[in-house]
C-alpha positions in Angstrom: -155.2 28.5 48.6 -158.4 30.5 48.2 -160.2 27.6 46.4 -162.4 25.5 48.9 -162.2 22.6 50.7 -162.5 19.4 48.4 -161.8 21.0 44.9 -160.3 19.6 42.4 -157.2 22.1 43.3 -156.8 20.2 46.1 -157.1 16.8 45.5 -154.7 14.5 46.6 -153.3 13.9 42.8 -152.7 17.4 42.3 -150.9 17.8 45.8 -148.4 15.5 44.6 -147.5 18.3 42.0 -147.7 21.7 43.7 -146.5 24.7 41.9 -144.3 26.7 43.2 -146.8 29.4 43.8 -149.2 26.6 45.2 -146.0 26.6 48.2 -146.1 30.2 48.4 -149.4 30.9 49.0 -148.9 27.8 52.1 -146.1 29.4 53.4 -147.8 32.9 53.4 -151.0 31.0 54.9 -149.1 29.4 57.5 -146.7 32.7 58.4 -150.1 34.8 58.8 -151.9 31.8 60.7 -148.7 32.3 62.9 -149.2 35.6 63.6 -153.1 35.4 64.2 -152.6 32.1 66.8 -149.4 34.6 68.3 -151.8 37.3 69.1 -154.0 36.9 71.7 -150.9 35.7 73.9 -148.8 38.2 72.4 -151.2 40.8 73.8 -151.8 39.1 76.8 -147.6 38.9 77.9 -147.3 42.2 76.5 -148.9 44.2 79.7 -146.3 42.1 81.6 -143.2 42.6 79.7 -142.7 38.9 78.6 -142.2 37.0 75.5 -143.4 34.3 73.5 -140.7 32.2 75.0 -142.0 33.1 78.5 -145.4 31.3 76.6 -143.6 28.3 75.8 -141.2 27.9 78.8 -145.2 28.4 80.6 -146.7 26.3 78.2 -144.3 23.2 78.4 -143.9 23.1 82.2 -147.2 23.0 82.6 -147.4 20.0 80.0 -144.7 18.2 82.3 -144.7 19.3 85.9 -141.7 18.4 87.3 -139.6 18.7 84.1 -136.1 19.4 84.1 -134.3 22.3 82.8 -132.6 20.0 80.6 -135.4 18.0 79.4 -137.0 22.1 78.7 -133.7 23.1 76.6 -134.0 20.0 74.3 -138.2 20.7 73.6 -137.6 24.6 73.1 -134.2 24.0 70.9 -132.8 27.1 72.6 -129.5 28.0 74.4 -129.5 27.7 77.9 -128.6 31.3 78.5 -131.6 32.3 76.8 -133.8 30.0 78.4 -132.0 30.7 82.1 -132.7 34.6 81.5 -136.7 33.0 80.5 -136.6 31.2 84.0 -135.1 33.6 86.0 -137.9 36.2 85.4 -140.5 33.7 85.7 -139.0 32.4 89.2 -138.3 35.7 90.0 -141.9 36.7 89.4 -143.5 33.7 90.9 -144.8 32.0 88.6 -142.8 29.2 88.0 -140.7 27.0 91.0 -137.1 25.3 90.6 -136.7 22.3 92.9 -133.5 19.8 93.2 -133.8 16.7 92.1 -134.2 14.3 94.5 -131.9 11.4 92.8 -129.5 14.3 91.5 -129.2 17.2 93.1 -127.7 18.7 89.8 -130.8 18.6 88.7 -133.6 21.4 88.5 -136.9 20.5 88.1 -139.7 23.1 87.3 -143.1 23.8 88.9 -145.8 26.6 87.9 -146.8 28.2 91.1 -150.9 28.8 91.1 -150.5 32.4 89.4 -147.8 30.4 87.1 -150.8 28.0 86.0 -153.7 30.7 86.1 -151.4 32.9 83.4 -151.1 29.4 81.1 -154.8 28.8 81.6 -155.1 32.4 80.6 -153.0 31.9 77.7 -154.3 28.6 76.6 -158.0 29.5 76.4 -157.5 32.5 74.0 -155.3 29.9 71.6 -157.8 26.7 72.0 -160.7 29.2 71.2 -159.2 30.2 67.9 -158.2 26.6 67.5 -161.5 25.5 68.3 -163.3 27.9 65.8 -161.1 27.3 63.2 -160.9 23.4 63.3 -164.9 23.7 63.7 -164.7 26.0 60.3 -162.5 23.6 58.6 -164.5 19.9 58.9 -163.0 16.9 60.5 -161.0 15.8 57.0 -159.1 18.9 56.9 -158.2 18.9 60.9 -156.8 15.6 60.0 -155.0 16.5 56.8 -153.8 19.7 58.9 -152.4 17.3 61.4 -150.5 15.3 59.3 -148.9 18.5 57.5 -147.7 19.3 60.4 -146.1 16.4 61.4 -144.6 15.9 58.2 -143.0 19.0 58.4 -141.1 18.3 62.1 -137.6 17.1 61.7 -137.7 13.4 62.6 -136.4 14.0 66.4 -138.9 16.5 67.3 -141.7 14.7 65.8 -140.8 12.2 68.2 -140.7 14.6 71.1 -144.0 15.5 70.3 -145.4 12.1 69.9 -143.8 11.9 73.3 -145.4 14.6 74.9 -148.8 13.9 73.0 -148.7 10.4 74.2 -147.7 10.6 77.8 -147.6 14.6 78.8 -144.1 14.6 80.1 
């Protein structure tokens, strides 16, 4: 992967026949690209003894106000007694709200308070500006091409959970 953009290392002929150290080096780039988009929040949720799923129970709520618990266990792919420990320190905190459901009162539907929302706007700057640098960096054909990688790569019901989310927001 240290060639550049548009050589003949990476042309689409040759990406039909990667080498296994061709995969290697991908997965290596996309472990440390990982750790580098991890980092500013990591830092950030540090100084307040959370997680990074504290980040994504933040992140998705504030995608889909009004989500349910339910609907947040099936994005995150976690157990609910993980993600009830998550929620419980972010209700306990005040940053995020549990209402009942209207229509079912089983139901728990989740809110971020204003310091809920000013910690994800927090968090979401420092990742859109490395996002936003990098994407700049790469050229509009690679953002693409990055784009469709990653979609490839979901497992067919979470790609559609994304479209979902990418389409409507909840």
């Amino acid at each position: 992967m240290a060639e550049g953009r548009g050589s003949a290392h990476y042309s689409g002929e040759t990406l039909l026949f990667l080498t296994d150290e061709q995969l290697r080096q991908g997965i290596e780039a996309m472990f440390f690209a990982y750790r580098g988009f991890t980092a500013d929040p990591d830092r950030i949720l540090s100084d307040m003894a959370y997680g990074r799923a504290h980040h994504r129970a933040i992140h998705f709520i504030n995608r889909a106000p009004g989500t349910t618990v339910n609907n947040l266990l099936n994005i995150l792919g976690v157990t609910k007694q993980s993600l009830n420990r998550v929620l419980r320190t972010l209700i306990e905190d005040g940053l995020v709200e549990s209402r009942i459901g209207q229509n079912d009162k089983r139901e728990r539907h989740l809110y971020l308070t204003e310091p809920g929302r000013e910690l994800e706007q927090t968090l979401s700057d420092a990742q859109r500006a490395r996002m936003r640098m990098a994407f700049r960096d790469a050229g509009p054909e690679a953002v693409a091409g990055f784009r469709t990688v990653l979609e490839a790569m979901m497992d067919r019901e979470l790609r559609q959970t994304y479209t979902r989310l990418r389409d409507t927001g909840t």
